[in-house]
TORSEDO-152627 format. One record per atom (N, C-alpha, C): x, y, z. Coordinates in steps of 0.02 Angstrom, whole numbers, plus 50000, padded with zeros to 5 digits. Layout:
BEGIN
PT   east  north     up
PT      X      Y      Z
...
END
This chain:
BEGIN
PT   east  north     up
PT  55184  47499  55203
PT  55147  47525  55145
PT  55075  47502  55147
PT  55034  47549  55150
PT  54945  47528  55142
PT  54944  47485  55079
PT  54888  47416  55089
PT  54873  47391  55037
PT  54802  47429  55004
PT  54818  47432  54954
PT  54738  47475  54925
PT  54713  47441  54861
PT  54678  47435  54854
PT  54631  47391  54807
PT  54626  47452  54746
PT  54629  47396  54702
PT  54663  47449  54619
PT  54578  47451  54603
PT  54534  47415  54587
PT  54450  47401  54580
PT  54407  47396  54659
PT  54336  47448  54629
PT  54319  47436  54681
PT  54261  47416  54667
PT  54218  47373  54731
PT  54179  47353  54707
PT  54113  47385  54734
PT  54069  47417  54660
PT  54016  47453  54695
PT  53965  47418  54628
PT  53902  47423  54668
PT  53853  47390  54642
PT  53822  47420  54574
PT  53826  47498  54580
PT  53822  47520  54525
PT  53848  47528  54468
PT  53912  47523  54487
PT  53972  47526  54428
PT  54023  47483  54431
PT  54024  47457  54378
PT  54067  47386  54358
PT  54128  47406  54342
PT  54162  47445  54333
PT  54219  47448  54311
PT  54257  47525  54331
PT  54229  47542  54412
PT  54256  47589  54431
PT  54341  47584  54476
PT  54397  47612  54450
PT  54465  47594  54491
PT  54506  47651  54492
PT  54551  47632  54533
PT  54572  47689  54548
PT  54673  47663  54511
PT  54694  47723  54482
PT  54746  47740  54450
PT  54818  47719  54483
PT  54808  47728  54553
PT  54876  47712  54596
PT  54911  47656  54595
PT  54958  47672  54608
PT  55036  47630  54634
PT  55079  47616  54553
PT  55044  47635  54502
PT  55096  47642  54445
PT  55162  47649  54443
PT  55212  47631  54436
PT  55271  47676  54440
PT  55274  47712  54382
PT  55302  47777  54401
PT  55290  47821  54373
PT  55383  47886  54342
PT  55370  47936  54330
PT  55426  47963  54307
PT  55480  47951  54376
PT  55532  47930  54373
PT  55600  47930  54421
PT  55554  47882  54476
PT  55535  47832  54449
PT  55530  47765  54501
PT  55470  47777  54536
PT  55450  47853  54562
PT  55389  47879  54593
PT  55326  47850  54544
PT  55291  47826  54616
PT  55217  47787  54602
PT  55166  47834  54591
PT  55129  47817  54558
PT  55049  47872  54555
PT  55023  47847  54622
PT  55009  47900  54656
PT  54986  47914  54711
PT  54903  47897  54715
PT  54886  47861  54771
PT  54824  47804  54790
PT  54772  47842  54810
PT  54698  47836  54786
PT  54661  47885  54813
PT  54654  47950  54793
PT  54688  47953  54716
PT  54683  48033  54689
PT  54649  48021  54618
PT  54656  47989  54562
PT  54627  47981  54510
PT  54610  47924  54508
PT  54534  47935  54480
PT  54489  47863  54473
PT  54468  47867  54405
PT  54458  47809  54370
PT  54431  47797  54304
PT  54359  47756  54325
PT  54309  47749  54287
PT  54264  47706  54292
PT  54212  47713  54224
PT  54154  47678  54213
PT  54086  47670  54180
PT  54051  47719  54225
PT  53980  47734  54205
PT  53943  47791  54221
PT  53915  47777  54291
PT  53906  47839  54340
PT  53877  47847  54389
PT  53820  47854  54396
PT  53776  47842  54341
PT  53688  47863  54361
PT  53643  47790  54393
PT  53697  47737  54397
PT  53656  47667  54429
PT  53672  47657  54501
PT  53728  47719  54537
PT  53748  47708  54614
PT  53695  47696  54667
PT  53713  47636  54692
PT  53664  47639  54760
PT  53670  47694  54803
PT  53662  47689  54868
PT  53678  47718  54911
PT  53706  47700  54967
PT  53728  47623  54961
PT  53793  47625  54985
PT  53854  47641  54926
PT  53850  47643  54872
PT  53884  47655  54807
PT  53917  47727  54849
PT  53866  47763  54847
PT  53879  47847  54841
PT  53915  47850  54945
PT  53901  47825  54981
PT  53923  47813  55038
PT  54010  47776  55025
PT  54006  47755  54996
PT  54093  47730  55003
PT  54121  47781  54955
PT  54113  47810  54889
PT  54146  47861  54870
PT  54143  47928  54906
PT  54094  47937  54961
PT  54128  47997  55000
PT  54183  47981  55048
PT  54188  47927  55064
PT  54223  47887  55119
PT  54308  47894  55076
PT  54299  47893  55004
PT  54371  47901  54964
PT  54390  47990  54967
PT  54344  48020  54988
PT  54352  48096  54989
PT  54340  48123  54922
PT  54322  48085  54895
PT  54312  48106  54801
PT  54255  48155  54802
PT  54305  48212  54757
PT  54280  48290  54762
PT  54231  48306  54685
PT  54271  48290  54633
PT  54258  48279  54558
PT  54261  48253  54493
PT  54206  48253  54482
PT  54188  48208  54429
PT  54194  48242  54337
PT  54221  48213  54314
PT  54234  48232  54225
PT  54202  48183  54199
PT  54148  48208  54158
PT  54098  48147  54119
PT  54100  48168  54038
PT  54134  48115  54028
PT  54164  48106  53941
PT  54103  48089  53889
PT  54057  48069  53919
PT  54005  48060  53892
PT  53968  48128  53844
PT  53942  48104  53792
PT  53915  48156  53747
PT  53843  48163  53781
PT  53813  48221  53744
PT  53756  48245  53780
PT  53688  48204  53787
PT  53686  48170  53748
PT  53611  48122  53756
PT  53634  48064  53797
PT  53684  48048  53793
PT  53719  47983  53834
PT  53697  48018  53916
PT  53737  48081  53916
PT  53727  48093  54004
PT  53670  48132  53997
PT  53616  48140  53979
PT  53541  48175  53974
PT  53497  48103  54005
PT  53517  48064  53961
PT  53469  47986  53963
PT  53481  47966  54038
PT  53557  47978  54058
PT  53569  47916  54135
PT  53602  47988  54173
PT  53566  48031  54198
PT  53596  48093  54224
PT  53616  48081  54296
PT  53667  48108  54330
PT  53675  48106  54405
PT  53693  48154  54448
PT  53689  48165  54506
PT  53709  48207  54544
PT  53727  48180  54634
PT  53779  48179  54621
PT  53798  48170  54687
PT  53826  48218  54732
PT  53815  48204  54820
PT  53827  48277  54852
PT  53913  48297  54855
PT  53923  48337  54849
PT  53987  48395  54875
PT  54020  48358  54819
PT  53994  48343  54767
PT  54035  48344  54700
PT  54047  48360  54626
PT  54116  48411  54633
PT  54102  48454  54575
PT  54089  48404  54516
PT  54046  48447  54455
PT  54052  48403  54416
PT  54050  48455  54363
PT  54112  48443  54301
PT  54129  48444  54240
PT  54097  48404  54172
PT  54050  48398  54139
PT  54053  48385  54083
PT  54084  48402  54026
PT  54142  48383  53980
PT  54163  48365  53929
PT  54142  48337  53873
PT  54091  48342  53854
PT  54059  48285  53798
PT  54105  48289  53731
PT  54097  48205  53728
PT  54150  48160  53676
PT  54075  48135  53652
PT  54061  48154  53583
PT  54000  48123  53552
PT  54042  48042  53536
PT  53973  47984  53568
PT  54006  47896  53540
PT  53990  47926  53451
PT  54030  47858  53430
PT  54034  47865  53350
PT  54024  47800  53335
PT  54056  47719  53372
PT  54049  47665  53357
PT  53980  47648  53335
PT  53952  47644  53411
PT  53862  47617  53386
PT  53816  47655  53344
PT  53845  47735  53344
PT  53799  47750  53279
PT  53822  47732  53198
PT  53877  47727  53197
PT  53929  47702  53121
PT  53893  47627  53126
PT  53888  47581  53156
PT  53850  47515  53166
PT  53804  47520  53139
PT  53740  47568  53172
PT  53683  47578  53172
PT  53671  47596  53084
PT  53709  47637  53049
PT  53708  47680  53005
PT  53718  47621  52923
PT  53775  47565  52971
PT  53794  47518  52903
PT  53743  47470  52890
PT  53709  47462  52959
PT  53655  47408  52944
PT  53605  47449  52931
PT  53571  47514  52930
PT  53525  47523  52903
PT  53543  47531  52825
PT  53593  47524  52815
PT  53630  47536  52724
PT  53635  47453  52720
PT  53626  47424  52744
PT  53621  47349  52729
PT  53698  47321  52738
PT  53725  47332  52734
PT  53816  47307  52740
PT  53826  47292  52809
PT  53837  47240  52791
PT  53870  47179  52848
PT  53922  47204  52904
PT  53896  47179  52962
PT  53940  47226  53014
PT  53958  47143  53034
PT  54029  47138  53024
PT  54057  47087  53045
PT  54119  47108  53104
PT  54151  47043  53147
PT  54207  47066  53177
PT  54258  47106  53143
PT  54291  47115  53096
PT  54334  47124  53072
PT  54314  47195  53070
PT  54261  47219  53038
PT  54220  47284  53038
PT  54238  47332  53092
PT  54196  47295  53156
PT  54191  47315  53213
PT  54250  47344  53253
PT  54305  47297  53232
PT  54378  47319  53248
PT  54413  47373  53199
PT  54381  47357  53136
PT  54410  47443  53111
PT  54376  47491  53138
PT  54308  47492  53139
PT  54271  47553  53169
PT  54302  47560  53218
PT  54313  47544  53278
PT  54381  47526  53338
PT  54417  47589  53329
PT  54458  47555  53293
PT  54522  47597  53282
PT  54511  47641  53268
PT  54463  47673  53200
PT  54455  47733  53188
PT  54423  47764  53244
PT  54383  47751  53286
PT  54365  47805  53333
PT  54423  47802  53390
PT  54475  47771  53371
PT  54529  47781  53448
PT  54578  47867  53383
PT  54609  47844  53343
PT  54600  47889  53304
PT  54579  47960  53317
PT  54532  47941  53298
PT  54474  48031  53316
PT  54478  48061  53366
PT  54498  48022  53424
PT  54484  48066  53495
PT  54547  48078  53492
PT  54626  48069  53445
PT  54659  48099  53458
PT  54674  48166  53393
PT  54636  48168  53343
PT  54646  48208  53296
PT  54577  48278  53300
PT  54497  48260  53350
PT  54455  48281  53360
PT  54436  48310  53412
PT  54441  48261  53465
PT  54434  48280  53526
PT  54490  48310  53581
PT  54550  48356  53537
PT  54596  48392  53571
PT  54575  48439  53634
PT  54518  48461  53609
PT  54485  48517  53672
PT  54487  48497  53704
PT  54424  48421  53713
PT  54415  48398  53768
PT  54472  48377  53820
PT  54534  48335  53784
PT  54583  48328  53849
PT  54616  48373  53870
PT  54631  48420  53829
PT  54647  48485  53848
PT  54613  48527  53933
PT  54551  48522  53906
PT  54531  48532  53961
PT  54528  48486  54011
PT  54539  48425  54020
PT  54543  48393  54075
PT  54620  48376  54088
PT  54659  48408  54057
PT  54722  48405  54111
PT  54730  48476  54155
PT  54673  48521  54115
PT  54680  48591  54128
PT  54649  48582  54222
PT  54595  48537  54216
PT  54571  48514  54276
PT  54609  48499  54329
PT  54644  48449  54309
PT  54682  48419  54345
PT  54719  48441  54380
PT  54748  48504  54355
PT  54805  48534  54353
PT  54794  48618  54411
PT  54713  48620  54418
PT  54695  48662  54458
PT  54707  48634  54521
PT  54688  48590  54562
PT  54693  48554  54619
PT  54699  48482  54620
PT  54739  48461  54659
PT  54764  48381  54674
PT  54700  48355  54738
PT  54641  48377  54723
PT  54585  48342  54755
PT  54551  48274  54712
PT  54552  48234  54748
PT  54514  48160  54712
PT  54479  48157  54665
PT  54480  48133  54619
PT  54462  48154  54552
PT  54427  48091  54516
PT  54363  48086  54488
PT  54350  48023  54428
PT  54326  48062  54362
PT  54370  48020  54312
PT  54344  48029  54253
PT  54301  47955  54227
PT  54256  47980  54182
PT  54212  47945  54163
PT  54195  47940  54093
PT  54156  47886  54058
PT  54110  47889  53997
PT  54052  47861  54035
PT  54025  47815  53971
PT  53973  47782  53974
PT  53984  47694  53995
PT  54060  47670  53969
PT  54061  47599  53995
PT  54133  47607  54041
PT  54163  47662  54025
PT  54228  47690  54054
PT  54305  47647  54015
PT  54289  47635  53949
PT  54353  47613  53908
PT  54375  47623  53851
PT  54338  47676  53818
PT  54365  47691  53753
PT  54387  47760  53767
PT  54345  47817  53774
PT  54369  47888  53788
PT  54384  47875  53838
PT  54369  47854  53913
PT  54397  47838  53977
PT  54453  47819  53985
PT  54475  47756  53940
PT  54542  47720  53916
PT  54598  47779  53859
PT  54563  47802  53844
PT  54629  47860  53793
PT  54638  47915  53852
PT  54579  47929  53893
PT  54633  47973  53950
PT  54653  47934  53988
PT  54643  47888  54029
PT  54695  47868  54063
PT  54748  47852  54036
PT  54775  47835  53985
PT  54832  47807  53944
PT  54856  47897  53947
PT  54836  47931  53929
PT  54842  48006  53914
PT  54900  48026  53974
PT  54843  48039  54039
PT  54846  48049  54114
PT  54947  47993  54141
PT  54925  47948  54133
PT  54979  47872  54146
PT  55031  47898  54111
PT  55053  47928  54038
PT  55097  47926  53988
PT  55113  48021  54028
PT  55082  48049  54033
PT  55116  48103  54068
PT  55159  48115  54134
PT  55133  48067  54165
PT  55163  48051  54222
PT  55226  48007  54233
PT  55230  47973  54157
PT  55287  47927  54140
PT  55283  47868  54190
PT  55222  47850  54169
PT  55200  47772  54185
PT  55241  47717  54107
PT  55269  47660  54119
PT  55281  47638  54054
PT  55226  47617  54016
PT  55222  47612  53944
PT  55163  47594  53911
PT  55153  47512  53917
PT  55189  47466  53938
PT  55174  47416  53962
PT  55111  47422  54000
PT  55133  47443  54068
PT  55097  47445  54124
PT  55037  47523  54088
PT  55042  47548  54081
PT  54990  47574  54021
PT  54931  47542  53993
PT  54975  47486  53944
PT  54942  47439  53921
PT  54880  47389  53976
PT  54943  47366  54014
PT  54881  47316  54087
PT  54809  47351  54105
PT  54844  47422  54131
PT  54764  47452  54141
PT  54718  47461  54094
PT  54719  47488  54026
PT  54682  47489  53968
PT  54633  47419  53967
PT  54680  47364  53987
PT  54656  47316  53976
PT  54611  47243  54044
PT  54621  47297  54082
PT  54571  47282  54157
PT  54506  47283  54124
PT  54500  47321  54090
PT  54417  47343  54062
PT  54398  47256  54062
PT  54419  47221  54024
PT  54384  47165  53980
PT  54359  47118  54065
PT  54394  47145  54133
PT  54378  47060  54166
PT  54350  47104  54220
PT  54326  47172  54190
PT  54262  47190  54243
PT  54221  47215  54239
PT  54232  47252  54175
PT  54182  47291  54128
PT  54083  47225  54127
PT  54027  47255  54151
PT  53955  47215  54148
PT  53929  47248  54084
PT  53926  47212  54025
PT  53893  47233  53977
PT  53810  47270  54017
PT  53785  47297  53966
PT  53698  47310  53979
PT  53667  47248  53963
PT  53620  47217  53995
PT  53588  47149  53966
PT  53556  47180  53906
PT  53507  47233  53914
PT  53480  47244  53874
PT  53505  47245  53786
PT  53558  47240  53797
PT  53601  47257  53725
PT  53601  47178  53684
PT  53595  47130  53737
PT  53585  47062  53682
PT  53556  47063  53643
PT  53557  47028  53571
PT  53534  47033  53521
PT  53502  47066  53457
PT  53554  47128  53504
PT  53553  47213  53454
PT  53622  47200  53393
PT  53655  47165  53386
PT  53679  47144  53342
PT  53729  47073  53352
PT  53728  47035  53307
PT  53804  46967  53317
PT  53836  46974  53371
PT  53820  46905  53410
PT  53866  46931  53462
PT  53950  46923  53452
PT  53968  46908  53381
PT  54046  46948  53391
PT  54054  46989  53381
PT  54020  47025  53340
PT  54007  47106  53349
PT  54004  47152  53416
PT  53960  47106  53472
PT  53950  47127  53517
PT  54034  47140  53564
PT  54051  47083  53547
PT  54088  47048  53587
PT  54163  47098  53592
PT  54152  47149  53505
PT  54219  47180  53508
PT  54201  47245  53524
PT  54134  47257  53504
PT  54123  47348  53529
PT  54113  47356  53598
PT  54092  47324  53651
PT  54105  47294  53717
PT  54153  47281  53748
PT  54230  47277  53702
PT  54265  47258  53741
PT  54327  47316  53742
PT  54411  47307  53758
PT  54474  47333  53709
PT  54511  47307  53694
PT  54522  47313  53670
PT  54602  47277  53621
PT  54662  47321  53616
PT  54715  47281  53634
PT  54780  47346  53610
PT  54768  47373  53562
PT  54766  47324  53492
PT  54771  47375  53438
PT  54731  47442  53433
PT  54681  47449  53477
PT  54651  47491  53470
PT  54665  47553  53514
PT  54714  47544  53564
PT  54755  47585  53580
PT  54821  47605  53547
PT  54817  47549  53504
PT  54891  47566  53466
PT  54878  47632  53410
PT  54795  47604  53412
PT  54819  47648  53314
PT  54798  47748  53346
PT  54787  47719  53422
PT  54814  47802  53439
PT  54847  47839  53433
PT  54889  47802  53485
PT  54981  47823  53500
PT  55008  47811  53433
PT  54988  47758  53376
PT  55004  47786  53325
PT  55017  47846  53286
PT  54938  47853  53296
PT  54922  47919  53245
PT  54954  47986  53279
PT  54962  47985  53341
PT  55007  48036  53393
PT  55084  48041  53357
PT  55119  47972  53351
PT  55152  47975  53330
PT  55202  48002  53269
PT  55146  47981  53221
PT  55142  47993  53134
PT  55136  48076  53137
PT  55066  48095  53176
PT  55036  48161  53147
PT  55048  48224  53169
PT  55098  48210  53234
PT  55107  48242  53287
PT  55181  48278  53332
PT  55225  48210  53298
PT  55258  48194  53312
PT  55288  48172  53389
PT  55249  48128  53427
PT  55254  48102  53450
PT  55231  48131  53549
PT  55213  48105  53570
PT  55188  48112  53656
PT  55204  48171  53670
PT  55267  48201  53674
PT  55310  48250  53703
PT  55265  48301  53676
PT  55257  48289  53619
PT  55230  48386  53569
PT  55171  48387  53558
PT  55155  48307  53565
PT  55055  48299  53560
PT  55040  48361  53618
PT  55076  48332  53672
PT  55051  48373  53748
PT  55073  48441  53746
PT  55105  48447  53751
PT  55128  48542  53735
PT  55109  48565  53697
PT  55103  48554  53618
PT  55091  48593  53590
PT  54990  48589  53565
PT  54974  48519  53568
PT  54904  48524  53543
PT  54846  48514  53613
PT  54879  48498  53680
PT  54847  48494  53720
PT  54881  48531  53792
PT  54918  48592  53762
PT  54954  48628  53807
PT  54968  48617  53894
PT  54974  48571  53870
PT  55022  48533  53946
PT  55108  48541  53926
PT  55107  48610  53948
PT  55190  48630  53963
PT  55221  48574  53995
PT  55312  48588  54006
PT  55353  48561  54050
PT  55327  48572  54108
PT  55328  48628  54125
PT  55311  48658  54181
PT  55232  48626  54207
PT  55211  48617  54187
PT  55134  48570  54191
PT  55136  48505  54203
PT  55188  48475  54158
PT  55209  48409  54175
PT  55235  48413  54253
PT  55279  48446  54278
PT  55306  48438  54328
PT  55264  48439  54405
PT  55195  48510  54373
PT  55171  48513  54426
PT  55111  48449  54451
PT  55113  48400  54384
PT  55066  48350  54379
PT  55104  48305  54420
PT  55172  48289  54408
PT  55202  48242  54441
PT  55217  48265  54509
PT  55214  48337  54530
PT  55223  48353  54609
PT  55179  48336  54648
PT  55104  48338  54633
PT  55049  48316  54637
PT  55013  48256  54616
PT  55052  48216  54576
PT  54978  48160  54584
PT  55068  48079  54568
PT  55116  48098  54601
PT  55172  48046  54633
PT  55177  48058  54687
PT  55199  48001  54694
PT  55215  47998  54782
PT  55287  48034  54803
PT  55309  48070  54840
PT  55372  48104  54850
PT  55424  48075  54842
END
């Protein structure tokens, strides 16, 4: 069995990895070298952009809203690229309480949290919609993206993982890789408390929980979220798992 490195390390992006060896529906692993998660591509060197052709990686899905990928734009060669924009909501709800004077404390920061894990599952239906619709065209190497690669980045991969019948344990682990590789921006010190900082920067289960929650409650649960509000048939499921498990 090839050993393959779950993180990789590129100078531009701190928290780019790849999805494989999960076990997945009937014991079958997510297959190595096909879906990548990461933070944004507009800081790649060029050895950066030299080792992701070397992965064969064809296309890119950037979750990022429009001024986010306007500000840090990229283009790399022989790669398709999809935008999806997921407008952020945290740092402007931040931005919005302290110009209203009200105290943005931890506790705050972690509700705002939750409510935007929330939203991307009651709001942003299109968007995953269309990126399983992606997926689902060709089993060519694939990264999805945001801006730090763990809040909308982290609800699809949890998304992507839970279709494939990865357990939410191991679900959980990857969600939570973010925190021990994720490089804040320096520039961001002292733009607010750094425990403030410390939680909009980072993830937390609960903040994956009060997803799969609200999936749960509003939706009734994974199975009908996907079929019916993000039309990933049976038949879709299957062709996801023919394609992105190992035989």
């Amino acid at each position: 069995m090839t050993d393959f490195s779950r993180s990789l390390a590129l100078a531009g992006a701190s928290n780019f990895r790849d999805l494989g060896g999960y076990a997945g529906q009937d014991g079958r692993r997510v297959r190595w070298r096909r879906l990548f998660r990461s933070d944004h591509l507009a800081a790649l060197t060029a050895q950066d952009v030299q080792t992701l052709a070397g992965l064969g990686l064809a296309r890119a899905v950037d979750l990022r809203g429009q001024q986010e990928s306007a500000a840090q734009s990229y283009a790399l060669p022989e790669l398709r690229y999809l935008p999806l924009p997921i407008e952020p909501t945290v740092v402007q709800r931040a931005k919005e309480m302290a110009q209203a004077g009200q105290a943005i404390t931890a506790p705050v920061a972690r509700q705002l949290m939750r409510e935007t894990y929330r939203a991307f599952v009651a709001d942003n239906q299109a968007q995953f919609a269309a990126l399983f619709d992606y997926l689902l065209q060709d089993d060519s190497p694939l990264v999805f993206h945001c801006t730090a690669g763990k809040d909308r980045t982290g609800f699809a991969a949890a998304l992507i993982l839970q279709a494939l019948g990865v357990s939410q344990d191991l679900i959980l682990q990857d969600y939570l890789l973010t925190n021990g590789l994720y490089r804040r921006p320096q520039q961001l010190a002292g733009t607010a408390p750094q425990e403030v900082l410390e939680v909009i920067w980072s993830v937390q289960s609960d903040f994956l929980a009060a997803a799969f929650d609200t999936i749960d409650q509003d939706y009734g649960g994974l199975p009908r979220y996907l079929s019916q509000q993000l039309k990933v048939s049976e038949a879709a499921r299957a062709r996801l798992a023919q394609w992105y498990l190992e035989k």
